[in-house]
C-alpha positions as a Markdown table, in Angstrom:
| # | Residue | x | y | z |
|---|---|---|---|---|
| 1 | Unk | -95.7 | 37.5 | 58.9 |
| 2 | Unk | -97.0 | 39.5 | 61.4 |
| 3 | Unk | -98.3 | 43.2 | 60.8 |
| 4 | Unk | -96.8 | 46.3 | 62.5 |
| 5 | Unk | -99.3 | 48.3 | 65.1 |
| 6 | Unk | -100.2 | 51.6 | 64.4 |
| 7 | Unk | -98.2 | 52.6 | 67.3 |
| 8 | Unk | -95.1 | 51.2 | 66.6 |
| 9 | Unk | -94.7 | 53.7 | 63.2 |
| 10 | Unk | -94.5 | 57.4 | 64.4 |
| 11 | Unk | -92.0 | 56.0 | 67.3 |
| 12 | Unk | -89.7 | 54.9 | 64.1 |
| 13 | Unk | -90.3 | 58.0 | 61.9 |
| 14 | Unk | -88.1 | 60.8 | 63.8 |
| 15 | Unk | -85.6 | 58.2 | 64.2 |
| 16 | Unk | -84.9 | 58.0 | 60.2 |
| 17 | Unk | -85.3 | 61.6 | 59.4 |
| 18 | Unk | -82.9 | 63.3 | 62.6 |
| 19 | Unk | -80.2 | 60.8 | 62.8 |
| 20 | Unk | -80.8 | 57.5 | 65.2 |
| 21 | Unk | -81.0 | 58.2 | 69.1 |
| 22 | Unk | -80.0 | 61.8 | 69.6 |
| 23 | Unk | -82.6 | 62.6 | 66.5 |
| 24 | Unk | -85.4 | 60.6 | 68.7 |
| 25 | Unk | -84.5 | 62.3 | 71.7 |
| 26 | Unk | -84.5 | 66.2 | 69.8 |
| 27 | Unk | -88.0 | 65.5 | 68.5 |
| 28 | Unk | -89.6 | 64.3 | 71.5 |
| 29 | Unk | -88.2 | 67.4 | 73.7 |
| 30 | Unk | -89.8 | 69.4 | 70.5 |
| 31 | Unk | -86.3 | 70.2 | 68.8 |
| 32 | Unk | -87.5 | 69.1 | 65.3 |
| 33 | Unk | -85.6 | 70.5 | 62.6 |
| 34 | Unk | -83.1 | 72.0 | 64.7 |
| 35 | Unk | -82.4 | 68.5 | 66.0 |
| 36 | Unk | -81.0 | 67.7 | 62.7 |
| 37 | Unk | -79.3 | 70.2 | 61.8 |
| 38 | Unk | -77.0 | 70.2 | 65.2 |
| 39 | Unk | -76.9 | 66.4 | 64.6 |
| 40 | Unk | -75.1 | 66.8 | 61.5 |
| 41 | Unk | -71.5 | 68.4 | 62.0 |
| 42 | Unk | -71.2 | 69.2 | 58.2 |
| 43 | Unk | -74.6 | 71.1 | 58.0 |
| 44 | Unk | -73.1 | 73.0 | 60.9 |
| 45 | Unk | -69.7 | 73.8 | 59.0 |
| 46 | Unk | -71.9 | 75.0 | 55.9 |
| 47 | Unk | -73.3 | 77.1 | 57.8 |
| 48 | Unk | -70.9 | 78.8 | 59.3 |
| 49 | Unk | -69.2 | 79.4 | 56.0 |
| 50 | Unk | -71.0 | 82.9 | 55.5 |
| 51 | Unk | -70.9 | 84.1 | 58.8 |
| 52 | Unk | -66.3 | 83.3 | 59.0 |
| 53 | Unk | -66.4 | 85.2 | 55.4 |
| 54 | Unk | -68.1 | 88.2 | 56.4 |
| 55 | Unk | -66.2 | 88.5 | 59.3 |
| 56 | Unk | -62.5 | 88.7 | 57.0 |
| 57 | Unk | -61.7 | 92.7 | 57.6 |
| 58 | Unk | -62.8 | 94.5 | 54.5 |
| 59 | Unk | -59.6 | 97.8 | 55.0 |
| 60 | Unk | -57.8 | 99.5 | 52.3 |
| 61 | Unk | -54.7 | 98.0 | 54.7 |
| 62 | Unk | -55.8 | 94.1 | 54.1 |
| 63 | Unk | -56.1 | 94.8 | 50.1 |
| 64 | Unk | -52.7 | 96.3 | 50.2 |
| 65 | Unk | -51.5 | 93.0 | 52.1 |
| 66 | Unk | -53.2 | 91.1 | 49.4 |
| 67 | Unk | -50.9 | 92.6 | 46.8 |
| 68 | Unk | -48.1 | 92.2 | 48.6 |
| 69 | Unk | -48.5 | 88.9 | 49.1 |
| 70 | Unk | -49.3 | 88.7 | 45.2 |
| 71 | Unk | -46.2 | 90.4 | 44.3 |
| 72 | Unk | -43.5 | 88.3 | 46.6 |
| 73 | Unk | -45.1 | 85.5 | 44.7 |
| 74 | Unk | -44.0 | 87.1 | 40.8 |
| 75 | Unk | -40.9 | 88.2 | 42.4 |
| 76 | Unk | -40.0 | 84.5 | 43.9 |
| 77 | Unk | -41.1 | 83.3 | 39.9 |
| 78 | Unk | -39.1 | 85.7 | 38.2 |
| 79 | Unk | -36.0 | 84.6 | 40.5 |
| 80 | Unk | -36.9 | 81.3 | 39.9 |
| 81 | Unk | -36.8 | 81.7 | 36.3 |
| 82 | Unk | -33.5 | 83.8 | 36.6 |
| 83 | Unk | -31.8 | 81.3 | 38.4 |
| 84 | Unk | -32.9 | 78.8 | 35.3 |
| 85 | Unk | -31.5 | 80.7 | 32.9 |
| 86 | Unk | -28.2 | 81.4 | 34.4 |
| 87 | Unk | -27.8 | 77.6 | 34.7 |
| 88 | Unk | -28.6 | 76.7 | 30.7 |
| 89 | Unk | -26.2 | 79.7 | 30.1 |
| 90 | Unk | -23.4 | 78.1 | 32.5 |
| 91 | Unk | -24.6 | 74.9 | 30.1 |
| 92 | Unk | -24.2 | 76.1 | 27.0 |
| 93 | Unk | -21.1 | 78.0 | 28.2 |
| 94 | Unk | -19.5 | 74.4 | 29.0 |
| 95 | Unk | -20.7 | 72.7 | 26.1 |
| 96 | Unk | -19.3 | 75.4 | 24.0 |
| 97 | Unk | -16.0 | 75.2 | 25.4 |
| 98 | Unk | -15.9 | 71.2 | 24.9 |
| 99 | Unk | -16.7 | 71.8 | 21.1 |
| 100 | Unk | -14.5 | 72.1 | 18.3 |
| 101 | Unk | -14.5 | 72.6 | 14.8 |
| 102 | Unk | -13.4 | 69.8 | 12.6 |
| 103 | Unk | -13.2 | 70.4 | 8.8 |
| 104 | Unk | -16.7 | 69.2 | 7.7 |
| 105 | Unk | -18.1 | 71.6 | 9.6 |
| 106 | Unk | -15.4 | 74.5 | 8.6 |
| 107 | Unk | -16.5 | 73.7 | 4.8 |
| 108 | Unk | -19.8 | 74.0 | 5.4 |
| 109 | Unk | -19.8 | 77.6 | 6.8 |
| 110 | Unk | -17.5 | 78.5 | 3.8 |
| 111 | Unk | -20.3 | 77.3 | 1.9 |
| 112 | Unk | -22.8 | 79.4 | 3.4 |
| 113 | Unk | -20.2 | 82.1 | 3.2 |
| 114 | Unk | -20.0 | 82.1 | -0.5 |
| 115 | Unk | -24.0 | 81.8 | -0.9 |
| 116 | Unk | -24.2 | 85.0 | 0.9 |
| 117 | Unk | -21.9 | 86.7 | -1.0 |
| 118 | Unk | -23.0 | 85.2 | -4.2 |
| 119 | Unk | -26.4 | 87.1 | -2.6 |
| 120 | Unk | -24.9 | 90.5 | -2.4 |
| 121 | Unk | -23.7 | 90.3 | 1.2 |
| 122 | Unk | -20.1 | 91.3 | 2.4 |
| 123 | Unk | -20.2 | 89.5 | 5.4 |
| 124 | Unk | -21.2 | 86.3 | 7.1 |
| 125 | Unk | -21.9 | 85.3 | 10.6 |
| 126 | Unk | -19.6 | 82.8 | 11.0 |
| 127 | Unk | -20.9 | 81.6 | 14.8 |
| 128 | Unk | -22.9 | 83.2 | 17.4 |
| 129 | Unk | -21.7 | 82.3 | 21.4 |
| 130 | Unk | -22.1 | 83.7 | 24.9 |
| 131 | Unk | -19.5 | 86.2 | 26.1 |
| 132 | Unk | -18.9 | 84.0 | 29.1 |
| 133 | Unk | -16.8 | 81.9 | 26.3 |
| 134 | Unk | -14.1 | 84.8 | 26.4 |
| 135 | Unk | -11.3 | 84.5 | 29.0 |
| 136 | Unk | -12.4 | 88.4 | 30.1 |
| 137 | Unk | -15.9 | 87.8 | 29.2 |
| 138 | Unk | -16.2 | 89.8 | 25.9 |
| 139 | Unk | -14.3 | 92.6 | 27.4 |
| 140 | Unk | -11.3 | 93.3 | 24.6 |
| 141 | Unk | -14.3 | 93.0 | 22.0 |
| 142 | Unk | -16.7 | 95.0 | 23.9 |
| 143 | Unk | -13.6 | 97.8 | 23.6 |
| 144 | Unk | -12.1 | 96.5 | 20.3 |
| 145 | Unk | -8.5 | 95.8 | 21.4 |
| 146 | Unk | -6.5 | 94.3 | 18.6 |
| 147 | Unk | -5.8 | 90.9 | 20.7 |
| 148 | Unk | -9.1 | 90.1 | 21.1 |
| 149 | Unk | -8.7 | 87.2 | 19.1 |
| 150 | Unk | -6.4 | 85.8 | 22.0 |
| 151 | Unk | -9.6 | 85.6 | 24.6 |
| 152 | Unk | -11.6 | 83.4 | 22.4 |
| 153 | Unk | -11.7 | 80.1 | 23.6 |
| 154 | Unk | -13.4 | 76.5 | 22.1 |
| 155 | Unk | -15.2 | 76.5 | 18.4 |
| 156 | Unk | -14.7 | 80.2 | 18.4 |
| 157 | Unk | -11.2 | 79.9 | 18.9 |
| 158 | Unk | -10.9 | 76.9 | 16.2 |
| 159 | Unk | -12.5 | 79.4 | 13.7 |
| 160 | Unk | -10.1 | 82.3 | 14.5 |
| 161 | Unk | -7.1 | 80.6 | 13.8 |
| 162 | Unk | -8.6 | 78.8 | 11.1 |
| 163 | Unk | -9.2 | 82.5 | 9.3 |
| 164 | Unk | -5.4 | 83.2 | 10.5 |
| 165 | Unk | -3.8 | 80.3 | 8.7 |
| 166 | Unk | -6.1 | 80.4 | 6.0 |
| 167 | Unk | -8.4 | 83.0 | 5.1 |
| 168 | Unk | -6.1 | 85.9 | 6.6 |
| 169 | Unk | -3.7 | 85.7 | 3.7 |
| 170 | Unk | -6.5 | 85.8 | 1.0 |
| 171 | Unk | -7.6 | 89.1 | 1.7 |
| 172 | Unk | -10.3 | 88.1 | 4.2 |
| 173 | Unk | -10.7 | 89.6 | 7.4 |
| 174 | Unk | -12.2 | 88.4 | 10.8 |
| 175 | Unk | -14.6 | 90.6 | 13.2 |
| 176 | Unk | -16.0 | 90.2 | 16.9 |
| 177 | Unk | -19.3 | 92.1 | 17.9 |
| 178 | Unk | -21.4 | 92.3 | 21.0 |
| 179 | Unk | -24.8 | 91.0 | 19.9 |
| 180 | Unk | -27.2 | 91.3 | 22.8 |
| 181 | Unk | -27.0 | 93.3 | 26.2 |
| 182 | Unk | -28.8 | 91.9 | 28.6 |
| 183 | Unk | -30.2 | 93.8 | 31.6 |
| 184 | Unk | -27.1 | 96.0 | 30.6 |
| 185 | Unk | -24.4 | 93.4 | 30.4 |
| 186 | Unk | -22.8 | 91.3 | 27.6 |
| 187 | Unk | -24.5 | 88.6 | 26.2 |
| 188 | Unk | -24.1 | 87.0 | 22.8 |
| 189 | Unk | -20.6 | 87.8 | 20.8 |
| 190 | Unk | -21.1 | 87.5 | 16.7 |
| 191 | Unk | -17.8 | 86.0 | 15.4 |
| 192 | Unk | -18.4 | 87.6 | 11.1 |
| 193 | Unk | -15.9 | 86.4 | 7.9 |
| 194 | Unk | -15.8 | 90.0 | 5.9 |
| 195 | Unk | -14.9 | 90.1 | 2.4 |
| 196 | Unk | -14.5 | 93.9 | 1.9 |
């Protein structure tokens, strides 16, 4: 094997260290470290990092666009999340209307009925449902117009005319209440068995 010159060494040393022929030609015309560094793109990039961030505008105006741009993006979420709700309302609406009360169900709630009156109570929520289940939208109950019971529609229906046929005559009455108001309109109707 034949053994390298002493001359043949520092010609290979500024090729490693600045990056092949460009790094060669940088260190013989004296550039040295700056060689390398405008060899390498990235190193450049770094270092212009600083330099683009001081130059963003520091105004009372850019801050306030900041925000802006901060509070588009909670408004776009809260529509968002509007828009999600009205849909699983719409859902539940449907399903609602679909449902109906068969007798298993009807003697369970006249089980719970009894429990809360064996508990003190005079009343008993018999179902809970979104006004959109009304033909007017909860507006007869909202007012308490005695044909109220003529806008219910689905399970609630089943249940009114179940109390009609059969707890009416026992001395029970039936009563529709507006539960929840939300963002000022009706929500949730409370259909209660009373036992005065």
């Amino acid at each position: 094997m034949a053994q390298e010159s002493p001359e043949t060494k520092p010609a290979a040393e500024p090729s490693r260290q600045a990056g092949g022929l460009v790094g060669l030609i940088m260190s013989l015309a004296g550039g040295g470290e700056r060689g390398s560094v405008a060899a390498d793109p990235a190193a450049g990039a770094e270092a212009a990092k600083p330099a683009a961030a001081e130059a963003a505008p520091v105004t009372a105006d850019a801050f306030r666009g900041l925000v802006a741009e901060a509070e588009e993006k909670r408004e776009d979420k809260s529509a968002a999340a509007a828009r999600a709700a009205e849909l699983e309302r719409h859902r539940q609406v449907k399903a609602m209307l679909q449902q109906h009360l068969d007798d298993e169900m009807w003697q369970t709630l006249l089980a719970h009925a009894r429990a809360a009156a064996a508990s003190g109570q005079t009343e008993f929520q018999l179902l809970r449902f979104p006004s959109a289940v009304c033909s007017d939208g909860g507006r007869k109950i909202d007012v308490n117009e005695s044909d109220w019971g003529t806008t219910l529609r689905g399970e609630a229906a089943d249940l009114y005319q179940r109390w009609e046929r059969k707890l009416k005559p026992a001395g029970f009455h039936i009563s529709a209440r507006i539960l929840s108001w939300p963002q000022g309109m009706r929500g949730d109707i409370g259909l209660f068995l009373i036992w005065p």
